[in-house]
Backbone as JSON, one array per atom type, in Angstrom:
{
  "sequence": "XXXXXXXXXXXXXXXXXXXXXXXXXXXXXXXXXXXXXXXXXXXXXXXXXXXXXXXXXXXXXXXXXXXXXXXXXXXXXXXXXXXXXXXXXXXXXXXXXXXXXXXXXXXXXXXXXXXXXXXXXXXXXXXXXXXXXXXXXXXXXXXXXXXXXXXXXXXXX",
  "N": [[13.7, 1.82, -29.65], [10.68, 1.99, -27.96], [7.93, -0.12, -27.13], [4.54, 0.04, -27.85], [3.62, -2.1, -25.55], [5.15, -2.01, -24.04], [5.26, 0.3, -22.55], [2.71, 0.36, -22.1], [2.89, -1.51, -19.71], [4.61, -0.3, -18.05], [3.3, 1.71, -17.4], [1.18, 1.03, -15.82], [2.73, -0.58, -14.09], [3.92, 1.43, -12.39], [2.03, 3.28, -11.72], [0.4, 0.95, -9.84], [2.57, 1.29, -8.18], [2.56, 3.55, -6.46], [-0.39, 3.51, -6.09], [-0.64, 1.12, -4.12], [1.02, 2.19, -1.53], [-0.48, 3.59, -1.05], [-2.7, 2.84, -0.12], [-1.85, 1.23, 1.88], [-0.93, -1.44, 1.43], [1.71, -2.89, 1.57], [2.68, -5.18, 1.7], [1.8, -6.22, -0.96], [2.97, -4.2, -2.56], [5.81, -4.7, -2.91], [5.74, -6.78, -4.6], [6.19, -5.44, -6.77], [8.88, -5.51, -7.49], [11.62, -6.68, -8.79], [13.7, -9.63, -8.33], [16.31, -9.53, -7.31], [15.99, -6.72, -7.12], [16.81, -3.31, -6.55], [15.96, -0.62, -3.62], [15.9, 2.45, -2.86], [16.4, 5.37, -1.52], [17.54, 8.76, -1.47], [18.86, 11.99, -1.26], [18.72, 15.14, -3.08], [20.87, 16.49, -3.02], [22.95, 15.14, -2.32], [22.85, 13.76, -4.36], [23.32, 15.49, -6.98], [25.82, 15.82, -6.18], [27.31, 14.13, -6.37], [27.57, 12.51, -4.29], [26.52, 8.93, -3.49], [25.64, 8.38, -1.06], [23.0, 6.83, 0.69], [19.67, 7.64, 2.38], [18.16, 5.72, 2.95], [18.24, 2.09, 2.35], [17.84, -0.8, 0.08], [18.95, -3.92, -1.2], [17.74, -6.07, -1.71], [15.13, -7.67, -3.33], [14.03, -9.38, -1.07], [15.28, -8.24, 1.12], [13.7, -5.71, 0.8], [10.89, -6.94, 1.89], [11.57, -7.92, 4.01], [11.77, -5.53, 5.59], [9.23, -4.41, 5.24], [7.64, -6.2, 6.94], [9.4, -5.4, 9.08], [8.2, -3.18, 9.57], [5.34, -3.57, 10.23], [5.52, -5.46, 12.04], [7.45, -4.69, 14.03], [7.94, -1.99, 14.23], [6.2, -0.4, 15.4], [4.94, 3.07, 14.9], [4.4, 6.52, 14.47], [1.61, 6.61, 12.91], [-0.02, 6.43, 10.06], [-1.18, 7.77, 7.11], [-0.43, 7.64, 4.17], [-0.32, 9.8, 0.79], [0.08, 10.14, -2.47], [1.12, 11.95, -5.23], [1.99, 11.58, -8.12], [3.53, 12.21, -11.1], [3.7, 12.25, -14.77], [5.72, 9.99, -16.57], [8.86, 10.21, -18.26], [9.91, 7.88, -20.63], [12.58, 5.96, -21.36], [15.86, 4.21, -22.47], [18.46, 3.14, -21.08], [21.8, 2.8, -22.08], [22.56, -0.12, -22.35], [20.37, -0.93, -22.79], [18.28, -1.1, -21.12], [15.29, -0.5, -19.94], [14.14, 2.42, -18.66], [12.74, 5.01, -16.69], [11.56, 8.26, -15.47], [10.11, 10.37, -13.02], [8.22, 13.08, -11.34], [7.12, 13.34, -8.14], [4.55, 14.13, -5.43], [4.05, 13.84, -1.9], [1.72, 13.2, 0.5], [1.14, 13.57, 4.04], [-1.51, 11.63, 5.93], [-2.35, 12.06, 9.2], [-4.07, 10.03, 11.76], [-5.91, 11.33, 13.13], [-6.37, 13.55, 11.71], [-5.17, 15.39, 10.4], [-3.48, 17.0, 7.91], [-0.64, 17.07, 5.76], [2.57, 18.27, 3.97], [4.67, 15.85, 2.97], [6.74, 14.88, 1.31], [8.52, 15.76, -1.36], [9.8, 15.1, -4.9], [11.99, 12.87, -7.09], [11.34, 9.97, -8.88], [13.68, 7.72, -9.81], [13.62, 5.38, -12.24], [14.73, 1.54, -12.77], [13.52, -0.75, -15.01], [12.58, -3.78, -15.82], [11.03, -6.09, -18.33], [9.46, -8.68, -17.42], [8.26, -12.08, -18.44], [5.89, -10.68, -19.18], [5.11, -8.99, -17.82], [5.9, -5.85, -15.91], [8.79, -5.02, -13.71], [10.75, -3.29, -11.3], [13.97, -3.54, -11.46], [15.73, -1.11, -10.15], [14.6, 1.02, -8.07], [15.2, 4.29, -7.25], [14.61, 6.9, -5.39], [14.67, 10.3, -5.35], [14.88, 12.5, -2.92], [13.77, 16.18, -2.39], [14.21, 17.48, -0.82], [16.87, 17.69, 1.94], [16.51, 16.6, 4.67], [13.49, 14.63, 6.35], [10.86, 15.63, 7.68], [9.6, 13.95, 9.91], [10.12, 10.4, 10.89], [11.32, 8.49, 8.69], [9.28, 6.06, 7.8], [7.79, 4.49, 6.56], [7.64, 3.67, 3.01], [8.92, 5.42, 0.22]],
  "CA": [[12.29, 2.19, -29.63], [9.64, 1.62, -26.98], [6.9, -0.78, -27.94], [3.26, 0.6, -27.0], [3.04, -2.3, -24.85], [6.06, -1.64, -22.91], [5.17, 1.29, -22.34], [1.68, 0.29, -21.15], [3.31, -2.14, -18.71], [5.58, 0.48, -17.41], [2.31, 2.98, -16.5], [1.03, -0.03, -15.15], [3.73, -0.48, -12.88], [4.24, 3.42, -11.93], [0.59, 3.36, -11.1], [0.74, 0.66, -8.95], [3.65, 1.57, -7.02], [2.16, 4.66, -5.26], [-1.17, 3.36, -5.26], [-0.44, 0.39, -3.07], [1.67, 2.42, -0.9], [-1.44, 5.08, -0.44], [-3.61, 1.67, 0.47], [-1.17, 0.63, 2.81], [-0.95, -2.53, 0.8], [3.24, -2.76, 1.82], [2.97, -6.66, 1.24], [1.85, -5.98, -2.12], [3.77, -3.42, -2.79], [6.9, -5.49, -3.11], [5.76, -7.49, -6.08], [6.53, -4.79, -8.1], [10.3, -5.83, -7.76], [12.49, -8.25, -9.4], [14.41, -10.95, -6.89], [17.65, -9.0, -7.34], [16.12, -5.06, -6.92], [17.55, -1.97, -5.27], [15.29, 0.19, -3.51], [17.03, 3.61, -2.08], [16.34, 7.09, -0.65], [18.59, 9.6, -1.91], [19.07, 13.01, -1.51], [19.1, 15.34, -4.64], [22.12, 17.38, -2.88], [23.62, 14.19, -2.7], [22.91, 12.95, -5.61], [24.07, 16.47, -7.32], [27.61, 15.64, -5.7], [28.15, 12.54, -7.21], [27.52, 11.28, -3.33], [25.82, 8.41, -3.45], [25.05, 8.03, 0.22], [21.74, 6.85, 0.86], [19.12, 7.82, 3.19], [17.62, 4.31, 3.18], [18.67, 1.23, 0.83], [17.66, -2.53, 0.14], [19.41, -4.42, -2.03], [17.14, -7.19, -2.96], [13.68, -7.87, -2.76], [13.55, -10.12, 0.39], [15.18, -7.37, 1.9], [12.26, -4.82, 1.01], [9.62, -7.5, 2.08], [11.98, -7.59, 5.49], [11.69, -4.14, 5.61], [7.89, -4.34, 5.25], [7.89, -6.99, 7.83], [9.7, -4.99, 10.31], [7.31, -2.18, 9.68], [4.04, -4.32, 10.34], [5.45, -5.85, 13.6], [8.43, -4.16, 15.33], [8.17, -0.38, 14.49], [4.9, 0.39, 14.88], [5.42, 4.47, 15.12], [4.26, 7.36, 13.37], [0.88, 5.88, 12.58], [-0.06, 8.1, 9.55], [-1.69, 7.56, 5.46], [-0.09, 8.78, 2.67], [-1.1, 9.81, -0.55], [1.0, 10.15, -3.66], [1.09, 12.34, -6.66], [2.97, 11.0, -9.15], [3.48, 12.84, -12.2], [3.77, 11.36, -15.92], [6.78, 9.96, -16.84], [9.45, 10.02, -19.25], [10.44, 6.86, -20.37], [13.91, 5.71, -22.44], [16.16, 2.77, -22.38], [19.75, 3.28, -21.08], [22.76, 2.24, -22.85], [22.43, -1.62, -21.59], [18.65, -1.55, -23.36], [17.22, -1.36, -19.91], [13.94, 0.57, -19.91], [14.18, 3.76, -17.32], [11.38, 5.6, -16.23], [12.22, 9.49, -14.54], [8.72, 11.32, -13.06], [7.92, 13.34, -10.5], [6.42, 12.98, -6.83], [4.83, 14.76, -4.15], [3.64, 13.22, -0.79], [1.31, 14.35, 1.47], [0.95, 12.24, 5.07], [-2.05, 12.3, 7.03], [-2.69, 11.67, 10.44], [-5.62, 9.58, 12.19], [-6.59, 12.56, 13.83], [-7.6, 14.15, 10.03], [-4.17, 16.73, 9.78], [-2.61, 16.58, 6.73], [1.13, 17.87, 5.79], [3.5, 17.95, 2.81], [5.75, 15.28, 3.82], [7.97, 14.58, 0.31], [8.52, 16.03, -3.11], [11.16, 14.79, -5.58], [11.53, 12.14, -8.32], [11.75, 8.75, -9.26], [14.15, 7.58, -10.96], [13.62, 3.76, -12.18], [15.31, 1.14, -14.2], [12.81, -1.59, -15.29], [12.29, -5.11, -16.51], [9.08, -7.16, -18.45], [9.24, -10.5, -17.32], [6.63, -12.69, -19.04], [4.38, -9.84, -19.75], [4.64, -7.79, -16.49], [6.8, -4.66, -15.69], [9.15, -5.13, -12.3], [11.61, -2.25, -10.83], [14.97, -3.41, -11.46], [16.11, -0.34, -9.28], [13.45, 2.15, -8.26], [15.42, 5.83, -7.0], [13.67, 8.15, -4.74], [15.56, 11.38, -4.73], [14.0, 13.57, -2.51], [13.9, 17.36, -2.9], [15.0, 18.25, 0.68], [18.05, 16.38, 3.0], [15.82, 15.95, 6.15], [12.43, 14.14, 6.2], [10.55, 16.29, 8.78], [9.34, 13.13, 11.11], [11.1, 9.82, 10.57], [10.87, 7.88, 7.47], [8.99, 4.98, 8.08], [6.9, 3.48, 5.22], [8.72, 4.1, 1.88], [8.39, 6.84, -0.3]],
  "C": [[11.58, 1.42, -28.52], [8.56, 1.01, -27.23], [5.57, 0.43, -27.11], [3.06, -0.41, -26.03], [4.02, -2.35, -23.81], [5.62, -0.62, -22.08], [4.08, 1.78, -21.03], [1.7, -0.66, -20.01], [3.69, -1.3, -17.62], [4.67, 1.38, -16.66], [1.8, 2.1, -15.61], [1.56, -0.08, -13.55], [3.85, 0.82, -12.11], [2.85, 3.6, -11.09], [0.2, 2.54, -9.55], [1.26, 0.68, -7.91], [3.04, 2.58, -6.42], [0.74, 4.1, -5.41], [-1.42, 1.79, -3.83], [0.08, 0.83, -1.81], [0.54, 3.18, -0.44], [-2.62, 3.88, 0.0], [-3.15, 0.51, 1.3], [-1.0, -0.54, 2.42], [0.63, -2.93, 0.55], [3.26, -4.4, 1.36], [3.04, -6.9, -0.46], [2.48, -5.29, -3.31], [5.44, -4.0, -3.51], [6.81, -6.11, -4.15], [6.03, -6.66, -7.01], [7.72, -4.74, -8.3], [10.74, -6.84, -8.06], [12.95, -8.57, -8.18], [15.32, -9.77, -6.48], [17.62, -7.31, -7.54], [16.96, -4.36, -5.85], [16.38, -0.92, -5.33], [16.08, 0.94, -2.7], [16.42, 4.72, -2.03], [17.19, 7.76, -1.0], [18.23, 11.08, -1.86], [19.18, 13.89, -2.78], [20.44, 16.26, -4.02], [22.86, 16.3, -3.11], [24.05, 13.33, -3.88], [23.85, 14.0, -7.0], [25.57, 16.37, -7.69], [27.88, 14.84, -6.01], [28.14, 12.19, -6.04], [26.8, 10.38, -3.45], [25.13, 7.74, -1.7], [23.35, 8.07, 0.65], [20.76, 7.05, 2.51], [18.51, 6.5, 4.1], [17.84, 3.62, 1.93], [18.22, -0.44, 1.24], [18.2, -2.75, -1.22], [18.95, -5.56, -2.48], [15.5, -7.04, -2.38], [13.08, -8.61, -1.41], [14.06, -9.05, 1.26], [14.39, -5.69, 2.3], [11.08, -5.64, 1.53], [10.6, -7.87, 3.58], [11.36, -6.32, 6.15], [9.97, -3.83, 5.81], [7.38, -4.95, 6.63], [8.38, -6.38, 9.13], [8.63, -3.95, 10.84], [5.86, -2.32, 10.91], [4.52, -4.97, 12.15], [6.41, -5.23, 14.56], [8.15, -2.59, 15.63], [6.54, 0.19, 14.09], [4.93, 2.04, 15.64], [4.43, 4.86, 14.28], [2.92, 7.01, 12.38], [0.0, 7.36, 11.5], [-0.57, 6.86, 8.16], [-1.2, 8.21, 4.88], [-0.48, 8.63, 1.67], [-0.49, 10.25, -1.51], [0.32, 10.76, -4.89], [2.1, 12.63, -7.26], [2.65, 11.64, -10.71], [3.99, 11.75, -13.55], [5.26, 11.08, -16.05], [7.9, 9.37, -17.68], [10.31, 9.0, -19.41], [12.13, 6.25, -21.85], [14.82, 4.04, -21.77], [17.94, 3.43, -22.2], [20.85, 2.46, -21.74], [22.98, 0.61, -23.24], [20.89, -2.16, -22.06], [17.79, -2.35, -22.11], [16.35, -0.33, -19.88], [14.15, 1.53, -18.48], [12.9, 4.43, -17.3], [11.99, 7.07, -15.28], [10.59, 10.05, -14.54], [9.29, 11.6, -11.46], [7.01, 13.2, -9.11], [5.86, 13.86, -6.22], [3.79, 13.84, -2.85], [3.17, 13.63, -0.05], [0.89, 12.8, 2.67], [-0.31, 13.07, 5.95], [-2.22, 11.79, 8.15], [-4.0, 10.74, 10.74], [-6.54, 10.02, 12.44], [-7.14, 13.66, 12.36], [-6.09, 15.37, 10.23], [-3.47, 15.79, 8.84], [-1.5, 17.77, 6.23], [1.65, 17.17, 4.96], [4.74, 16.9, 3.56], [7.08, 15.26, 2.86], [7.82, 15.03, -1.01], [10.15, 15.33, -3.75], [10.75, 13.72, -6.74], [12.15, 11.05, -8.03], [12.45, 8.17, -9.89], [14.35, 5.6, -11.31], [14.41, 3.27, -13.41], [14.08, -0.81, -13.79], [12.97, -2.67, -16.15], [11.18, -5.45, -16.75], [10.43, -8.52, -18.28], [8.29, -11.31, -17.44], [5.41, -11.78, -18.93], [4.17, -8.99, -18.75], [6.15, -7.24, -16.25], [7.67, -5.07, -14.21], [10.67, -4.09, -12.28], [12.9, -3.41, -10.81], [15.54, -2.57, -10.45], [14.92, 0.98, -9.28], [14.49, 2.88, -6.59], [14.4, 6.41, -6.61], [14.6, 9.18, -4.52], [14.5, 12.49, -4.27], [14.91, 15.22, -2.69], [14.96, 17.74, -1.09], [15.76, 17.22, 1.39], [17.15, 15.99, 3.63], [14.72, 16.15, 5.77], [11.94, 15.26, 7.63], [9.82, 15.39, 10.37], [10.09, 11.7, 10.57], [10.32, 8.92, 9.41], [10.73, 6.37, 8.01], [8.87, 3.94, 6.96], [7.84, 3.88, 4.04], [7.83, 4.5, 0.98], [7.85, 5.96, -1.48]]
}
């Protein structure tokens, strides 16, 4: 069973995660992972196939706050806002009595110049931890709906 305040940690967290990302807030963003997360990009064809080949992957949290880091000073590209709608999502506890989280996405990026374009649909698929009273991504899954991103994936989904 799911407590109610797990639960309300977990929206918490879910909430957070795309709105930091839609307030460009990438430094911040990162606290919503344990030391020892995996953040990844995935394909749903891939994922389908039992490939697990990822589009983009970090395997711990210093290497998503690298990743942020490179963003902010090396690759400045593709200078764009996104905005996230994140659908509700269904939450359970896998075999291991780790809390999961599965919802839906869609992404729209806009320009400086004021155009705006569907950039990503697909879902989330998370596995979560409370640690002293706050929610943190264990592994937070992005399987997107389509193989190819239509400009290059910069910021994370």
């Amino acid at each position: 069973m799911i407590t109610a305040e797990s639960r309300f940690l977990v929206a918490d967290l879910l909430a957070d995660a795309v709105n930091l990302l839609d307030r460009d807030a990438l430094e911040s963003w990162v606290d919503c992972f344990a030391e020892n997360a995996v953040y990844q990009i995935l394909s749903r064809e891939n994922t389908e196939r039992n490939l697990p080949l990822p589009l983009f992957q970090c395997e711990s949290k210093d290497q998503i706050r690298d990743r942020v880091l490179s963003l902010r000073k090396a690759n400045v590209t593709n200078l764009h806002r996104d905005r996230h709608i994140a659908g509700p999502a269904k939450l359970s506890r896998d075999p291991a009595g780790t809390l999961t989280a599965e919802s839906s996405y869609t992404l729209f990026s806009s320009t400086y110049e004021g155009t705006s374009r569907l950039f990503s649909v697909g879902a989330y698929r998370d596995r979560i931890t409370i640690d002293n009273g706050k929610a943190l991504f264990v592994e937070r899954t992005v399987i997107v709906d389509m193989f190819s991103v239509p400009t290059m994936l910069s910021t994370p989904i």
